[in-house]
N, C-alpha and C positions, 0 to 999 in steps of 0.2 A: 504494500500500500504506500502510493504517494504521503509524504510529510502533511502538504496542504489536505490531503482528504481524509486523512487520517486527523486531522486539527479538527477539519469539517462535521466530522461523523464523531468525536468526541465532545465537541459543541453540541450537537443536536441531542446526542444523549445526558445532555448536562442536569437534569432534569426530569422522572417519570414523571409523566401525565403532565409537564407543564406548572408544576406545583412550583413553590417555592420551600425549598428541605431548611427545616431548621439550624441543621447543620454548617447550611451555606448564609443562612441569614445572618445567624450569630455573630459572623466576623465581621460585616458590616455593621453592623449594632456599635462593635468592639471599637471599630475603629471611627463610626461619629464621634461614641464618647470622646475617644483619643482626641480627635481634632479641637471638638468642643472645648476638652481639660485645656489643651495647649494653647487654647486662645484667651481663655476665663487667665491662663498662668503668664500671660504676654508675649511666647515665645512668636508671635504672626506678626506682632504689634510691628517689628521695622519692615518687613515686607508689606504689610498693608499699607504703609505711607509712603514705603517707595512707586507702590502700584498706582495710591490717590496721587502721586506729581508726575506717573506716566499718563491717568486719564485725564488731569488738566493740561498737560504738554499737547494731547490729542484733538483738544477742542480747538475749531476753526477760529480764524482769527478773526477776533471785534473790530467795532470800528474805533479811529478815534475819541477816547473820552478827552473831549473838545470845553472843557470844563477847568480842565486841570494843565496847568502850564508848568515844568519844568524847569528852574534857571538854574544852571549847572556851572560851577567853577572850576573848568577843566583843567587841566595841566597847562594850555596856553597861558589861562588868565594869568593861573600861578607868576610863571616864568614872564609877564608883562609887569603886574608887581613889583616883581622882585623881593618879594617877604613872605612869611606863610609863618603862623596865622593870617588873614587876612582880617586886615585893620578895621577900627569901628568905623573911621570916616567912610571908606569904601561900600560899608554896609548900609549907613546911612546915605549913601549917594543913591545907591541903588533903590533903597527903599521911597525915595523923595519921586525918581524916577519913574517906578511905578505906579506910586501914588497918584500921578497926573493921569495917568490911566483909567482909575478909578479901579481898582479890584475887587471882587466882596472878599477873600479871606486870603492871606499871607502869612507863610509858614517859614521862620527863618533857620532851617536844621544847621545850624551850626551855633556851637556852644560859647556863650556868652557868659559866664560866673563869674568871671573877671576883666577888666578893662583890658581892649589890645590898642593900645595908642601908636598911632594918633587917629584922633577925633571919636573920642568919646565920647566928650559933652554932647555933640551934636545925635551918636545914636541915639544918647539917652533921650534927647528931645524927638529925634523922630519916633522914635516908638511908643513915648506917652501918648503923643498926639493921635497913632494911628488906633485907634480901639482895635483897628480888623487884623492888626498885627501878632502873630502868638511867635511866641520864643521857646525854646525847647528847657529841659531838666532830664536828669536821668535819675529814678529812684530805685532800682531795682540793683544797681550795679555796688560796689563795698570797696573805697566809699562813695556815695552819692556825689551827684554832678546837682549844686542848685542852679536854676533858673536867676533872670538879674534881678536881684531884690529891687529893683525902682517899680516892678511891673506888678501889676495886680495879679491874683492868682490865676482869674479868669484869663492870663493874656499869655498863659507858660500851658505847655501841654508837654508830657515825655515821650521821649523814642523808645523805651524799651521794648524789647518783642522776645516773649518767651523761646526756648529752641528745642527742638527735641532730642533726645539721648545722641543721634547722629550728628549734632551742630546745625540743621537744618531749622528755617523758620517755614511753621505751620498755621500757625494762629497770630491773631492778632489779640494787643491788649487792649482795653478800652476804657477800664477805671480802675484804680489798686491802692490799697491804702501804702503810704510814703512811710519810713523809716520810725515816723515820729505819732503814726497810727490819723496823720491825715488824708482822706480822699482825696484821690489828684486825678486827671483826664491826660488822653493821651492827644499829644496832636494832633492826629486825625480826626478824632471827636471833637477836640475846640474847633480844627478848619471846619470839619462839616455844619456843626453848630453857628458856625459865625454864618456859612453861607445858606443853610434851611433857615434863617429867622427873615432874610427876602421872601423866603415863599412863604412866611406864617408861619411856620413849625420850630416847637421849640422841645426840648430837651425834657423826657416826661419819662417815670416808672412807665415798666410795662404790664397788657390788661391781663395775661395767661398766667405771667409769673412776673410776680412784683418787684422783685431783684432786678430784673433785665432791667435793657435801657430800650428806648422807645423812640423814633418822630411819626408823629401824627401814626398812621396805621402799620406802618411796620415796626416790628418787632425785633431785636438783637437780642436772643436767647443766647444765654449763655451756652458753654459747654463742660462738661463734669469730666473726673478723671477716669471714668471708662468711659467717654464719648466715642461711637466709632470704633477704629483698630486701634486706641488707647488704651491703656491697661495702669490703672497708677496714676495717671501725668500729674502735673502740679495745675491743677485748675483754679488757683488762688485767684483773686480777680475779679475782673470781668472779661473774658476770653470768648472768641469768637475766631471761627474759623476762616482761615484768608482766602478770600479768591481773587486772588490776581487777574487784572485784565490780559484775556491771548493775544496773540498776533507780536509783529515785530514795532508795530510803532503803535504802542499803545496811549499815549500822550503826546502832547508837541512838547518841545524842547528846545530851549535859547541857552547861550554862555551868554556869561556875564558883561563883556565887552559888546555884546549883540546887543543888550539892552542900552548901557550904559551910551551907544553911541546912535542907540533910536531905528538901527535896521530889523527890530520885529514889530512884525504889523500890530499894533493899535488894538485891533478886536481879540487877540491873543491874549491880550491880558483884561480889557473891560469885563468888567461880572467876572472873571475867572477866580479860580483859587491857583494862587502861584507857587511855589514851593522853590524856595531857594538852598542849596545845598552844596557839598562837595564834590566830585566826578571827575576827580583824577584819581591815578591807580596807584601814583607817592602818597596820598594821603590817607589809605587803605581805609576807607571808612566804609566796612563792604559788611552784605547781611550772606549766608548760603541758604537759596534758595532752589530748586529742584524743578518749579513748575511755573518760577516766573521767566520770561525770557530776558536775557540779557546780553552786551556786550560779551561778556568773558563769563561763558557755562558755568552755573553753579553759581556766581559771584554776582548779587545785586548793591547796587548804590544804597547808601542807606537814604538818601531822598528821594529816590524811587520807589524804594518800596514802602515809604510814607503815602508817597502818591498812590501805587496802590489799594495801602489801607485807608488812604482819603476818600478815593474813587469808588470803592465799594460801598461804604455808606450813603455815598449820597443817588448813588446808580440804584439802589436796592429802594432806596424811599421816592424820586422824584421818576424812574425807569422803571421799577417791579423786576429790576435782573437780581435772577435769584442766591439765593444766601446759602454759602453751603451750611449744612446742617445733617449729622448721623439720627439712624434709624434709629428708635425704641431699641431698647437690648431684647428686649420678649420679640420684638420682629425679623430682630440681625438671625438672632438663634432658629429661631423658627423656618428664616429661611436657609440656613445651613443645613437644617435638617432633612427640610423638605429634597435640597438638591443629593444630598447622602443620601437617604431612601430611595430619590432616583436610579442614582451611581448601583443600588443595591439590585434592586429589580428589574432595573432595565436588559441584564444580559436575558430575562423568561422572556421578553417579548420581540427578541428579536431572532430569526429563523440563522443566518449567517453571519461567520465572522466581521466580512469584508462591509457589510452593510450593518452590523455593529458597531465597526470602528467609523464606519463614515457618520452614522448616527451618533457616535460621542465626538467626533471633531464638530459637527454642526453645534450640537447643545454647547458646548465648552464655547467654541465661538457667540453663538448665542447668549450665554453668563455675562461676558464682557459685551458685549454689545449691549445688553439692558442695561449692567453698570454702567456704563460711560454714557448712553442715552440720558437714563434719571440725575448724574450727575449734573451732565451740560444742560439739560432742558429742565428740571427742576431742581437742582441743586440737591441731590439727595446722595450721601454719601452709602453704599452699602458694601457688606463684606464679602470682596470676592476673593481674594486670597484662601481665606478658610473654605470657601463652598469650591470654589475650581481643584482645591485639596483632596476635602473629601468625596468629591465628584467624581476627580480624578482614577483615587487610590481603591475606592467601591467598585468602579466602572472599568478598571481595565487591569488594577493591578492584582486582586483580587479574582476577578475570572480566569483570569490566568492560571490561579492556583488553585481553581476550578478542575479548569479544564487540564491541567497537568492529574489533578487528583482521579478526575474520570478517567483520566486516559492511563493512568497506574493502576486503577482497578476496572479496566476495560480487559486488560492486558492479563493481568492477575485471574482474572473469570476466563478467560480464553485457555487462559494453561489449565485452570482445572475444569474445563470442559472438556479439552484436549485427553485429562486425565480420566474421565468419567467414560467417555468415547471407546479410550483403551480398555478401559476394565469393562463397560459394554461388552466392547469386539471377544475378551476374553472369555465373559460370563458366558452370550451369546453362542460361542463356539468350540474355544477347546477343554473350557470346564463342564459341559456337558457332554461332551463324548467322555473326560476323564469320570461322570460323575456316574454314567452307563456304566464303564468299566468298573468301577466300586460297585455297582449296584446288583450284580452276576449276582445270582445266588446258587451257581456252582461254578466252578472252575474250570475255563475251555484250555483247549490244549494251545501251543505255543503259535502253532501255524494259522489260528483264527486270531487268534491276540496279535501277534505282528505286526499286520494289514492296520490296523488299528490304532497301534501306537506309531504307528507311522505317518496316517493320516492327522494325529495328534500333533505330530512333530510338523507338520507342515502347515497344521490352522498356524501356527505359533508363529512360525517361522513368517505368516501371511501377513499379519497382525500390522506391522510395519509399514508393508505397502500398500493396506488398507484403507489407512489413519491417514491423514480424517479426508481426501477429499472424496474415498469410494465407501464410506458408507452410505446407508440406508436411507435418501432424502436429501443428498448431498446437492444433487441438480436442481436447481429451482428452474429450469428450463422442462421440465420436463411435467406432467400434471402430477397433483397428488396424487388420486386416483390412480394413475399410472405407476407410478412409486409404490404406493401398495400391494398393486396389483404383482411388480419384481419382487418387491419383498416376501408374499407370499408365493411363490411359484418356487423362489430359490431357498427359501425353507423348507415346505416340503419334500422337494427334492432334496433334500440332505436329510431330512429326518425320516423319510420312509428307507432308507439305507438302514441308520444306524439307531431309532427312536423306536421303540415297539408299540409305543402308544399310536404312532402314526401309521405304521405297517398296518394294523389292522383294520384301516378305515375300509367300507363300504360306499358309502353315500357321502358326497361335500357338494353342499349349500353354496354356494357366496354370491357376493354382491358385490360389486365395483360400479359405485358411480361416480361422476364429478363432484368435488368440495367447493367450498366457499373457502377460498385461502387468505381472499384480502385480511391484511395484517398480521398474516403469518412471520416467520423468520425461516435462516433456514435450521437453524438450529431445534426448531420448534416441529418443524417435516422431518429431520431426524427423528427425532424423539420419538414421533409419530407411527414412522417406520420401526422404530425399535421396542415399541409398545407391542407392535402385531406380530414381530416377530419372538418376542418373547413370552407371548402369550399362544403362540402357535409350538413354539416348543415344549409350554409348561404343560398342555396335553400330552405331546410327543413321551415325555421325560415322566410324568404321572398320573396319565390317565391308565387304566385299565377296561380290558374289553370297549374301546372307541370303535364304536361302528360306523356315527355320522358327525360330520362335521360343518358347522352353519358359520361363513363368516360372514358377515354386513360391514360394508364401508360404504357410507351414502351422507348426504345432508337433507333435509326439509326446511320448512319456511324457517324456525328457528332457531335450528342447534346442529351441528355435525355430529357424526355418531361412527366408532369404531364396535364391532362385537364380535366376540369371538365363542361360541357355544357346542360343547362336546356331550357326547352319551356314555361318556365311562364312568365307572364305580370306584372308589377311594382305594386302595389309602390316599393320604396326601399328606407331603412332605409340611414342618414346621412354615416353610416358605408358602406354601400352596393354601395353608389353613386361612379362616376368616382373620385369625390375629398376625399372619404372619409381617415380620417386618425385613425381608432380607433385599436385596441390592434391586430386583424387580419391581416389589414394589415401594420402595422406596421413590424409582426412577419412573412413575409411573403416578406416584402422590403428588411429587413435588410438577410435573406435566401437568396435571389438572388443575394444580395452582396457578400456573403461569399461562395458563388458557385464560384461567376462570371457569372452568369446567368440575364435571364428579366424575372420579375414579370410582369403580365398583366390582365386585367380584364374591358370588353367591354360591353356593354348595348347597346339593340338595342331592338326595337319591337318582333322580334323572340326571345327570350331571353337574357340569360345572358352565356359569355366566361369566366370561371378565371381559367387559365393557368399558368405554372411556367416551365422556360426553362434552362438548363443552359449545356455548352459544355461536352466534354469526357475529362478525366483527361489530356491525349495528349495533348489538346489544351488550357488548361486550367490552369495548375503546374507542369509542369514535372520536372522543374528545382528544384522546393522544394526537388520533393520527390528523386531526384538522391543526395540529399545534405542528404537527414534524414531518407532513406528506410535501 
């Protein structure tokens, strides 16, 4: 047998009747748990966030957020300068700058807690002046970076951005109490707050859960520390998850000498929110991010990625673009389950390998395709790591060891079939001529014993080139009826020789007609054959005085029927008796089992009935064979 067919025909038998064996279910059970434990224990947790900054990488690119203006102090400016820090008067230049503009909110990410002269005096006046102006602080960092004490609170917002165990930024902050057990606001939240109070909206608890922060109808839910593929995290806060704008040019962008000398257009800055900041790569003021795009992979500006946590606020209240946010844990789980229950029972319903495996590439395609769908169109983060896992390991690694397991005890039932065959061929043949020759009840002389054990010698010798493809039912090319038909012809011709039961016949009965064979095997025509003729012997070998002989082989509307009926008188051997349990009928109990049929065999004064019945496939397995024809 070919490898592939032999895969085939272990596949197909993976299975009686299409059930599902408790056996095989069990390790799928085993191994949801597993997966479930190992995600409840974090070990998924960096692979699901590597995978959430591949399905954000994967979203098409937005447009313009035409809102948010970039003024970047690149390495030119630097080196125009010629100093670094970059001075207060310079800041105040630019601020005065754009102030002719008219902006709604101005975001200065560079750190001011101390004077960089010259022209201090002058920042400190421009940014009293500008209410829309916010200045940055860092609280989270040891030690803290304060904000410039001349500015009201309301006019300082911090950059910190939580990371995760990788150094990657996932979330954004958005209020955290300061060192000193003060509430403080992150920049983003003051910019957007300065620029939602043009459109009426201002800064309000939220109506679902009162912690959250709120404008007008949308909601900023917080996130906990199992949100998601989180396991643990530090959700102190108010944390919210980041969705950076896609594409490559997600804001406009000016340097600072662009401004300072009036070559950006005018409406780039009117009503915008500006953010002024760093964007050279001497001044390494970088975040690592995975899923925003940037200049140099991995490495975002830290006033970029301001702008991004700016732009999502106000894109989510004034746009309705969606906020990312994880599933309920009761639905994360729910739905891991659901897909491992898949992974488990999907190999019953499917007929072939090959359309198997193509059926778990589409569904596994399919997993990611929903994720990344719900993601990008409704911002719904859910766990595909764990479910494409135990999807996975249910649905192809596991069949596997299925199918290796059937086809080990495919192989194992084959050799002792093989074995059963042998002792058949034997019982069948040279044990009952040896058992004649025990059975003399006087002693022949040497010259009729010879012949005999000669004959003996050569069943034996036959035995071998027998096994297995010339016994009894071995041709399925050939009809049942027909097989019968040899098999009775070539027993009594051996046993009217050497069987006295058979020598004596007068009168034989029989009947050969065509069976119903659909869902036979051939293994099962064997058996069949080897029922009649072991039952054509067991007259031969104990009947007495056999005069007539009736065999029936035929079917009716619902049952097939073998019978084999003699007119001899007892004795009869332990084996022949109603109790007897010797290798016959044993091989002729366990046949009616695997029919579904009744073995019987009755003793009476008029002789001996051994008969073998068993229904039409109809009534019998239909269900098997509509699951494996």
């Amino acid at each position: 047998m070919k490898p592939f067919d032999e895969l085939r025909h272990s596949w197909q038998r993976r299975s009686p009747a299409g059930k599902l064996p408790w056996r095989q279910v069990v390790p799928g059970v085993v191994v949801l748990g597993l997966v479930v434990g190992a995600r409840l224990l974090g070990l998924f947790q960096g692979l699901e966030l590597k995978m959430l900054d591949q399905l954000l990488r994967w979203r098409p690119a937005e447009a313009t957020d035409e809102r948010v203006l970039i003024v970047g102090i690149d390495e030119a400016d630097i080196q125009r300068l010629g100093t670094y820090p970059v001075p207060d008067g310079v800041l105040a230049e630019l601020l005065q700058t754009l102030a002719v503009h008219r902006p709604r909110a101005v975001g200065i990410d560079i750190y001011r807690d101390m004077a960089v002269e010259p022209g201090h005096a002058a920042l400190v006046e421009t940014l009293t002046t500008l209410p829309y102006a916010i200045a940055i602080e860092n609280i989270l960092s040891n030690p803290p970076v304060a904000g410039p004490a001349y500015l009201p609170p309301e006019q300082v917002g911090f950059v910190d951005f939580p990371q995760d165990d990788d150094g990657f930024v996932r979330r954004a902050l958005l209020g955290s109490p300061n060192a000193v057990g003060e509430f403080r606001f992150s920049l983003a939240l003051r910019l957007a707050e300065t620029y939602l109070q043009a459109e009426g909206l201002t800064l309000e608890n939220g109506l679902r859960d009162l912690w959250a922060m709120r404008f007008g109808a949308t909601e900023f839910a917080q996130i906990y520390p199992h949100a998601g593929g989180y396991v643990g995290a530090d959700a102190g806060g108010h944390q919210v998850l980041l969705n950076g704008r896609s594409g490559p040019q997600p804001f406009r962008r000016a340097s600072l000498q662009q401004v300072l000398d009036g070559s950006v257009d005018p409406t780039w800055i009117e009503d915008a929110i500006v953010l002024v900041g760093i964007t050279s790569s001497s001044a390494k003021d970088f975040l690592n991010s995975a899923a925003v795009a940037a200049d140099s992979p991995g490495l975002v500006y830290g006033v970029v990625m301001q702008a991004h946590a700016t732009s999502q606020l106000v894109s989510a209240v004034l746009d309705d673009r969606p906020l990312l946010r994880p599933c309920p844990d009761g639905l994360e789980y729910l739905w891991i389950v659901l897909w491992g229950g898949v992974g488990t029972v999907l190999i019953w319903g499917v007929r072939s390998p090959s359309w198997y495996l193509l059926t778990m590439g589409l569904i596994g395609l399919g997993l990611v395709g929903v994720s990344f769908g719900l993601l990008w169109l409704g911002g719904w983060w859910i766990p595909l790591v764990p479910t494409l896992v135990v999807f996975s390991v249910n649905g192809l690694v596991l069949p596997g060891f299925y199918v290796y397991d059937q086809t080990l005890r495919s192989r194992i039932a084959e050799r002792q079939q093989i074995i059963d065959q042998t002792y058949s061929a034997i019982h069948n043949g040279p044990l009952q001529t040896l058992a004649l020759l025990l059975r003399e009840s006087e002693p022949t002389s040497w010259a009729e014993t010879r012949p005999r054990l000669e004959r003996l010698n050569q069943e034996l010798r036959d035995i071998r080139e027998s096994l297995p493809a010339a016994l009894p039912g071995s041709d399925q090319a050939i009809p049942l009826h027909e097989q019968l038909w040899n098999t009775y012809t070539a027993t009594l011709a051996r046993g009217e020789q050497d069987f006295p039961g058979l020598r004596s016949l007068k009168l034989k009965v029989v009947t050969f007609e065509p069976f119903s064979t659909l869902g036979l095997s051939a293994d099962d025509r064997q058996g069949l054959c080897q029922f009649l003729e072991e039952a054509l012997l067991n007259v031969g070998k104990h009947g007495v005085n056999v005069t007539r002989l009736t065999v029936v082989c035929q079917a009716n509307d619902t049952e097939n029927l073998i019978q084999v009926i003699d007119n001899g008188q007892g004795p009869y051997s332990l084996d022949t008796s109603p109790t007897g349990t010797g290798w016959g009928t044993r091989q002729a109990k366990q046949l009616a089992q695997r029919l579904k049929g009744q073995f019987k065999r009755e003793f009476s004064s008029a002789g001996t009935c051994c008969e073998l019945r068993w229904p039409l496939v109809a009534q019998r397995r239909l269900g098997f064979r509509r699951l494996n024809r």
